[in-house]
C-alpha positions in Angstrom: 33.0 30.2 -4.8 34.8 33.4 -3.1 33.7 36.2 -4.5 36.1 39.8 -3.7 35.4 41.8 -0.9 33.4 44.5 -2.3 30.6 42.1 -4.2 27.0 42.3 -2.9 26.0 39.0 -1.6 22.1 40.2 -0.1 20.1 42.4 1.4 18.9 44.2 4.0 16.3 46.4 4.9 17.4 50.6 5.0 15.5 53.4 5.0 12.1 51.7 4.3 12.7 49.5 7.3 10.0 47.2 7.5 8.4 47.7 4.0 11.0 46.1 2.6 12.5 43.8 5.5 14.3 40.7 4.7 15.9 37.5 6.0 19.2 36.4 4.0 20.0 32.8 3.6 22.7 30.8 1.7 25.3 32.7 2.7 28.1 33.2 5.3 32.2 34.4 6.1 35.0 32.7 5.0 38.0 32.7 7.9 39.6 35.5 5.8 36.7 37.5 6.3 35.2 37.5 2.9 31.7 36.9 1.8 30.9 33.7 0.6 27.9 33.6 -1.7 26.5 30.0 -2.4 24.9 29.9 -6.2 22.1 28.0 -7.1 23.9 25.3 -8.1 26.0 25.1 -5.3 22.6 25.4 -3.0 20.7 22.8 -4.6 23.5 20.7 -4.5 23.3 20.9 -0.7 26.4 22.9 -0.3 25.1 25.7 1.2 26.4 27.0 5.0 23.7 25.4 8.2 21.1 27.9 8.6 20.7 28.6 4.9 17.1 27.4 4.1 16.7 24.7 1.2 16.8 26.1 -2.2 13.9 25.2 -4.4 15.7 22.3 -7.3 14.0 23.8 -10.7 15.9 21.0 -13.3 16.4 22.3 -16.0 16.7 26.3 -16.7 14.5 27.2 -19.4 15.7 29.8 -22.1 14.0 32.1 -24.2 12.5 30.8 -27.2 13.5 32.7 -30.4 9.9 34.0 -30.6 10.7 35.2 -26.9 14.1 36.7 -27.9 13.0 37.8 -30.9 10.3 40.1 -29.6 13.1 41.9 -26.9 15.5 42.6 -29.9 12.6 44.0 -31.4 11.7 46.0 -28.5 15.6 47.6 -28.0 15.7 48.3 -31.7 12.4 50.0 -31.8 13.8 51.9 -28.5 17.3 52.6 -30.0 16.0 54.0 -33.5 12.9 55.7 -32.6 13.1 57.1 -29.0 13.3 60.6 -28.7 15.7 60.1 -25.6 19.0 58.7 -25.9 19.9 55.4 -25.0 21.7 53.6 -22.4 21.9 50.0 -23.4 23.3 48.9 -20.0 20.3 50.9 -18.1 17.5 49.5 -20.4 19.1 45.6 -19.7 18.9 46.5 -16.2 15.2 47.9 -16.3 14.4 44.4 -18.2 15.1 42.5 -15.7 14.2 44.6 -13.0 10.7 44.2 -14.8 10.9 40.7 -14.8 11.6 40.2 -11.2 8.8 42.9 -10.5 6.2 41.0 -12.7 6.5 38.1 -10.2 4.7 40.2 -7.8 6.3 39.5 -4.7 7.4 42.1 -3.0 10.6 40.6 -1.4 12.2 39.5 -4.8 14.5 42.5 -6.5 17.0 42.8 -9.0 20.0 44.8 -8.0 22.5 46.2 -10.6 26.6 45.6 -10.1 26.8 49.6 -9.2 24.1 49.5 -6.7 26.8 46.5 -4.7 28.6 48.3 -2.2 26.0 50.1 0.1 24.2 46.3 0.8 27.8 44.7 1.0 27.9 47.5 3.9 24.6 46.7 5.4 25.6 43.3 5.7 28.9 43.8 7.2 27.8 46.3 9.3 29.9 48.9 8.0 29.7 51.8 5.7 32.8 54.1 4.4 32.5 57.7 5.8 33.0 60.3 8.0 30.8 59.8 11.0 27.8 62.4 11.1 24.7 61.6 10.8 22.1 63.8 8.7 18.7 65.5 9.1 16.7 66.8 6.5 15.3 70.4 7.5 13.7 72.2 4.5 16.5 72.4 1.7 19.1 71.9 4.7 21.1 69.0 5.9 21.7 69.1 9.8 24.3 67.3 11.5 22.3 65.7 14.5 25.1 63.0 16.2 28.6 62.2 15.4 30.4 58.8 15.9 33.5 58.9 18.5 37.2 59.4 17.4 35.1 59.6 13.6 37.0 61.6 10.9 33.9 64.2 11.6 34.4 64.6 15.3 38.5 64.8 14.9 37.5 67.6 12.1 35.6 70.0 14.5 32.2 68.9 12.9 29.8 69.9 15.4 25.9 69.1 15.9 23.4 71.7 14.4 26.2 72.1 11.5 24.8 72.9 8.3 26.3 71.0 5.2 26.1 73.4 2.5 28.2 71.5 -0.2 30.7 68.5 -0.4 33.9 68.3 -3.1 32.2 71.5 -4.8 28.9 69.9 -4.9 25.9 72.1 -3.5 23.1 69.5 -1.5 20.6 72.0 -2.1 17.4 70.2 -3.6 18.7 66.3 -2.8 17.1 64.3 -0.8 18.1 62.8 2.4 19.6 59.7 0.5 21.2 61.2 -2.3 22.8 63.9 0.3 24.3 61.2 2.3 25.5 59.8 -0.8 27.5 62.5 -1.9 29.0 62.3 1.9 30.1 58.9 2.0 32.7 57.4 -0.5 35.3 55.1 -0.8 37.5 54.5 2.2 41.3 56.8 2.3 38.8 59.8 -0.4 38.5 62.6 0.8 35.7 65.1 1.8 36.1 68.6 1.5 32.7 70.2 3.5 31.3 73.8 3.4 29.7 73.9 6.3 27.3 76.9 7.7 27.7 77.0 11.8 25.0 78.8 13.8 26.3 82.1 14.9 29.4 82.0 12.9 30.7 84.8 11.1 31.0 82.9 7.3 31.2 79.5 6.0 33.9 76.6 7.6 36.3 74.5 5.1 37.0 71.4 6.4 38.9 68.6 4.7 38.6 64.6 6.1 39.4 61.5 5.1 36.9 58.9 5.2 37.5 55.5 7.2 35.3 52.4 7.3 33.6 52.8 10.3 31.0 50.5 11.9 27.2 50.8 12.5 26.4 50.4 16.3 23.6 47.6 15.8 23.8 46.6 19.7 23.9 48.0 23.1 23.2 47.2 26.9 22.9 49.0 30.0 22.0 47.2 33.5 19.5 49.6 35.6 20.6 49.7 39.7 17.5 47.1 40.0 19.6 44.6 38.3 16.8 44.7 35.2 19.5 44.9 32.3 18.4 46.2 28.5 19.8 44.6 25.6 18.9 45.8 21.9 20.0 44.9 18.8 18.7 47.2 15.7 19.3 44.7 12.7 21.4 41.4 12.5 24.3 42.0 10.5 27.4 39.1 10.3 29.1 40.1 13.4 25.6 41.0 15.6 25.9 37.7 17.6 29.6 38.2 18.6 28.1 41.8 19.6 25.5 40.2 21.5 27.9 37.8 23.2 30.0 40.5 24.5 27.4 42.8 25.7 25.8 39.8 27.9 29.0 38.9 29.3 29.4 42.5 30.4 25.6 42.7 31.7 25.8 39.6 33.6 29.4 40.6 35.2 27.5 43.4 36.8 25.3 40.9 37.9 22.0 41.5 36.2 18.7 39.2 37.4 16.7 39.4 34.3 17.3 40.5 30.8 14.5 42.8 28.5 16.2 42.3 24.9 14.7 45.0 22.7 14.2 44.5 19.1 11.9 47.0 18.3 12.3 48.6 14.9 14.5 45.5 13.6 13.8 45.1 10.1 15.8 41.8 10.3 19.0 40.6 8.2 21.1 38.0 7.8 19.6 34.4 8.8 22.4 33.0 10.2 23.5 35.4 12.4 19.7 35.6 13.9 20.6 31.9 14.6 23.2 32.5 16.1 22.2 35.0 18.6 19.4 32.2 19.3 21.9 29.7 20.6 23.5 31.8 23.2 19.9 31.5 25.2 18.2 28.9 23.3 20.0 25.1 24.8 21.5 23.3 21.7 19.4 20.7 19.7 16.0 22.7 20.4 14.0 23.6 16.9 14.6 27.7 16.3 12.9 27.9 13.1 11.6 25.5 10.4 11.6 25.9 6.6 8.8 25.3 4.1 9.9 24.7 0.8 7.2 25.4 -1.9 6.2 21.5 -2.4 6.0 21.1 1.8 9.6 19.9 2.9 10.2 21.0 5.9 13.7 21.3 7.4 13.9 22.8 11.2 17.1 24.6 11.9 18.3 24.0 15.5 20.3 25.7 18.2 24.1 25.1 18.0 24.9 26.3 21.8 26.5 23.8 24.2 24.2 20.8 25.5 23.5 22.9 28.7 22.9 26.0 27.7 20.4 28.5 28.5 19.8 31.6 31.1 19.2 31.1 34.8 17.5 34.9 34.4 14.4 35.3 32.9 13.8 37.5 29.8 11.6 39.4 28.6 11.5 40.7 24.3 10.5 44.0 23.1 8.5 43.9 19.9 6.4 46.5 18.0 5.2 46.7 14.5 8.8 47.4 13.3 9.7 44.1 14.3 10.2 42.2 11.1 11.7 38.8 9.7 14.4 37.8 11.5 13.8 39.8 14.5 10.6 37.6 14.4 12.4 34.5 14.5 14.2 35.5 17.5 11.3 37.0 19.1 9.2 34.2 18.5 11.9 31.3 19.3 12.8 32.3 22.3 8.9 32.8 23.9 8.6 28.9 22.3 12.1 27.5 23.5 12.7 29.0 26.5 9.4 30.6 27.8 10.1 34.0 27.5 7.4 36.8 27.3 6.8 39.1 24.4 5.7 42.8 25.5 4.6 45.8 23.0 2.9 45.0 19.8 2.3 42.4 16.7 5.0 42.5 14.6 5.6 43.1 11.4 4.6 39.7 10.0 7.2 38.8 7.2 7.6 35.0 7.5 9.6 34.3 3.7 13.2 33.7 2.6 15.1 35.3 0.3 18.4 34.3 -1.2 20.5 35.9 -3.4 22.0 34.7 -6.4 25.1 35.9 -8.4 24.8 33.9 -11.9 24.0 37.1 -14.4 27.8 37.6 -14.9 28.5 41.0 -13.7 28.3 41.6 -10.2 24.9 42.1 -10.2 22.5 40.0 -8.1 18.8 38.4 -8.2 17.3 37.9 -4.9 14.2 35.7 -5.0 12.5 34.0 -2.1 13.0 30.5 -2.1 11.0 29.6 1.1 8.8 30.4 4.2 9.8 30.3 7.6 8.0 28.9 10.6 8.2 29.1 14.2 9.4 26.1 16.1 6.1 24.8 16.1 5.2 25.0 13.1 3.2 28.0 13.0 3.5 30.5 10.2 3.5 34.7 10.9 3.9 35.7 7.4 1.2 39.0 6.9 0.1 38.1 10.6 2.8 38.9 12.9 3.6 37.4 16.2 1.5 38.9 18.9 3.2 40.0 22.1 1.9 38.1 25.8 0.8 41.9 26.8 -0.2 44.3 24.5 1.3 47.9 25.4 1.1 51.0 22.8 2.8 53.9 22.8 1.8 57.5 23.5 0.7 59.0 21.0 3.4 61.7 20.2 5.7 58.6 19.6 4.3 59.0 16.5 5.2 62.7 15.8 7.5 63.8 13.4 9.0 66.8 12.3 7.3 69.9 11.2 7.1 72.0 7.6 9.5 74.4 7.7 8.8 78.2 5.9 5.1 78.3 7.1 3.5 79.1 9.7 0.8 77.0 11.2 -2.3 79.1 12.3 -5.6 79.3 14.3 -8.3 77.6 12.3 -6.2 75.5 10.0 -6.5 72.0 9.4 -4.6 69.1 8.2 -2.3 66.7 9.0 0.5 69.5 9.7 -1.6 70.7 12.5 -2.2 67.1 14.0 1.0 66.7 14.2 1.8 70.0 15.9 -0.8 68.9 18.7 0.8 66.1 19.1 4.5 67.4 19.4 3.0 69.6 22.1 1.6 66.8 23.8 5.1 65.5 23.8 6.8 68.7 25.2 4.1 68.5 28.1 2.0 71.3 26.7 -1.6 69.3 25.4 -3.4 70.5 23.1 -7.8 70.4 23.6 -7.7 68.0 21.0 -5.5 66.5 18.6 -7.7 66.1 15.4 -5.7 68.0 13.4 -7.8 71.7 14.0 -6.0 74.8 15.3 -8.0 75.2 17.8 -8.4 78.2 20.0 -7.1 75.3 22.8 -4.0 74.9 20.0 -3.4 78.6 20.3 -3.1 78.5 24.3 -0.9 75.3 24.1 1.3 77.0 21.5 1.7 80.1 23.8 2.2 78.4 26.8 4.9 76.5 25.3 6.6 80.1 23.8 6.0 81.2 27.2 8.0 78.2 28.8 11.1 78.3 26.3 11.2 82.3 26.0 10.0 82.4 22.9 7.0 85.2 21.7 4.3 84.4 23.0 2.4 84.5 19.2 0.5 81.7 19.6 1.1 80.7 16.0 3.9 77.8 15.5 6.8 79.6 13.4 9.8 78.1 12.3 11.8 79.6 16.0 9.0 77.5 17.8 8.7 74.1 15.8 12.4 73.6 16.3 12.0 74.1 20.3 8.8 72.1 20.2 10.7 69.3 18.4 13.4 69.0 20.5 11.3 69.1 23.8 9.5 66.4 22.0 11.8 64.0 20.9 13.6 64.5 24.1 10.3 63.0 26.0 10.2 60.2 23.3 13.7 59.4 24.3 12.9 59.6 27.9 12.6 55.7 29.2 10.2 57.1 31.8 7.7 58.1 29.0 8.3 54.8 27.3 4.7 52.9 28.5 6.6 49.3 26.8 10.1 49.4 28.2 7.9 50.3 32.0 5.6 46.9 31.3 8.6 44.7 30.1 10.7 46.5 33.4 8.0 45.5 35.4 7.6 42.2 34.0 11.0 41.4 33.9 11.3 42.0 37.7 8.1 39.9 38.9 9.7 37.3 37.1 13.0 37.3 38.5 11.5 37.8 42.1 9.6 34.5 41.4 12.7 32.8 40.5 14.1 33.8 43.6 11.5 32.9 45.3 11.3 36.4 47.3 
């Protein structure tokens, strides 16, 4: 059945990333551009789009027994007449199935109310409604750290380091990061009317936009002058494989030798798009994933690329433990199909299905895994990952994040504040004597000479002036692709090969 444009049809992983990574099946675009949904019915009946993994056929649906019903009326009356809060029928329905869904115990499998439909129907499409800024948390504050081209943010005069104080009369003060950028975002053609605080502005700035549907950049390229070019896709949405297409073309106009396709930090997404994005390197017919149905069928999924097709560059995949579901399928396909190597670390290991089923009536949606997935030769990865050819780590301070703001860290504390400090200052090129999470007397000097460096006090105790220069120094390094010890392996890797193809 079509279903309108703003219905949910799955998920995909957000803020959690890979603790909550999934692959979508039994689902796909209609030529109009909506989302298609398949129901159970439809699924088991075989109707569902290639690439959605075979629904499990349950027979009859089994109802509650009046026993069964007769204890939840009992439960919501008990609730409605002798609860001291007040009631919200349509909240306790939702927590009762929510509780159902949780009591199966698998992690993947949610419930997800009607109101809840639009920020995954974005996910999926790969497009949010907006202004185009993205948010930090700092303290109580909400920085404005990048904004989007030609967005309504950037046309407004929203600049970086901006401070949102309020939006439409609301004060952000004591949200969180999520419900913040709730309050930002909002139907397309509504506006946003921001207070903003600028640094070293004399009062607070009114702006007014308009927010547009704008799209999440989930894939990029760049070809280095040694003809290595990078490719990295950051989830697989429905349009990801035309994204991939173009970006290849453009990479192998310039006339790259071999490819390093990054997919570290992909939680995953939909399944048929991963698919897709297989068959431009994988040559059509080869096995790209199989799936296991819970009594052992097995059904491989194969590439749908033209008879010849495949790469005459060699390519090398990015993976760390970020690397989840779908991005596993890829990862792992393509070492199996077409021999390339896997450089970084073992993935994620989330090797299940999940489809999503609108049957309850009201928008809302039950997602429930319906099947594993295996590699084209059979092997499973669920909770074991696929392990990479070499095995590189990152620096440490990859790992650093920000500091507490409104206190001080001092010599002879301890805690995981102050391990986190050493390694910032690693980062900044500044090292610490140790980075055990002591404020050392080493600490101190590190501090100091990094006060000393960015013309700061030299206090030797990490205020909130010096944690803000200390992170940016930091993260700076981190984005550095000369401090990044996996993108240098797969580089190098990447380049032996294509000299041995060349036979130079």
């Amino acid at each position: 059945m079509l279903l309108r444009g703003r219905t949910v049809l799955g998920l995909m992983a957000g803020a959690a990333v890979v603790a909550c990574a999934l692959t979508i099946g039994a689902m796909s675009m209609t030529k109009e551009g909506s989302l298609r949904l398949f129901s159970g019915a439809e699924a088991e009946a075989g109707h569902a789009p290639s690439g959605a993994p075979p629904a499990p056929n349950t027979g009859e649906g089994r109802r509650l027994s009046p026993t069964e019903l007769a204890k939840l009326n009992k439960a919501l009356e008990l609730i409605e007449n002798k609860s001291l809060q007040p009631m919200n029928r349509d909240r306790l329905l939702d927590g009762a199935i929510k509780g159902m869904v949780a009591a199966i115990g698998d992690p993947y499998s949610d419930y997800i109310p009607s109101k809840e439909a639009d920020k995954y129907t974005d996910k999926l499409r790969g497009t949010f409604s907006g202004i185009g800024a993205k948010l930090d948390q700092d303290g109580d504050e909400f920085v404005v750290t990048d904004l989007m081209k030609d967005s309504p943010a950037e046309r407004a005069g929203l600049q970086t380091k901006d401070v949102l104080v309020s939006v439409n009369g609301q004060s952000l003060r004591g949200l969180s990061l999520g419900e913040a950028i709730a309050k930002v975002r909002g139907p397309k053609g509504t506006k946003a009317k921001l207070i903003v605080r600028r640094p070293g502005a004399d009062g607070l700035l009114h702006l007014e936009l308009v927010r547009e549907q704008l799209d999440y950049k989930t894939v990029g390229s760049e070809l280095g002058p040694d003809g290595v070019g990078k490719l990295w896709i950051s989830s697989f949405t429905f349009d990801t494989a035309d994204r991939v297409s173009q970006e290849l073309a453009k990479l192998e106009a310039g006339g790259m030798k071999a490819l390093v396709l990054d997919v570290r930090h992909n939680p995953g997404g939909v399944l048929t798009s991963v698919l897709d994005v297989a068959s431009l390197f994988v040559p059509k017919g080869k096995t790209v994933v199989v799936y296991a149905s819970a009594d052992g069928v097995q059904q491989p999924e194969t590439a749908k690329g033209d008879p010849g097709a495949g790469k005459p560059y060699p390519i090398v995949v990015l993976i760390d433990k970020g690397t989840a579901s779908a991005a596993e399928i890829l990862a792992g396909a393509l070492r199996q199909t077409i021999g390339a190597t896997l450089v970084g670390e073992t993935t994620y290991g989330k090797g299940t299905v999940q489809i999503s089923y609108e049957e309850l009536g009201d928008g809302s949606l039950m997602k429930l895994t319906v099947s594993k997935w295996l590699l084209p030769d059979g092997t499973s990865i669920d909770r074991q990952g696929v392990k990479p050819d070499a095995a590189v780590a990152q620096p440490d301070y990859f790992a650093a994040t920000r500091l507490p703001r409104g206190q001080d860290l001092k010599p002879d504390q301890t805690g995981e504040d102050v391990r986190n400090l050493q390694l910032l200052l690693a980062g900044a090129g500044c090292p610490a004597d140790r980075e055990d999470g002591y404020y050392s007397e080493g600490t101190r000097d590190a501090v100091a000479r990094f006060q000393r460096a960015a013309g700061l006090p030299e206090t030797g105790i990490a205020d909130d002036a010096t944690a803000e220069r200390l992170e940016a120094a930091s993260f700076e390094a981190v984005r550095d692709p000369d401090h990044d010890s996996q993108w240098k392996e797969a580089q190098a890797r990447a380049l032996q090969a294509a000299a041995a193809a060349s036979g130079s």
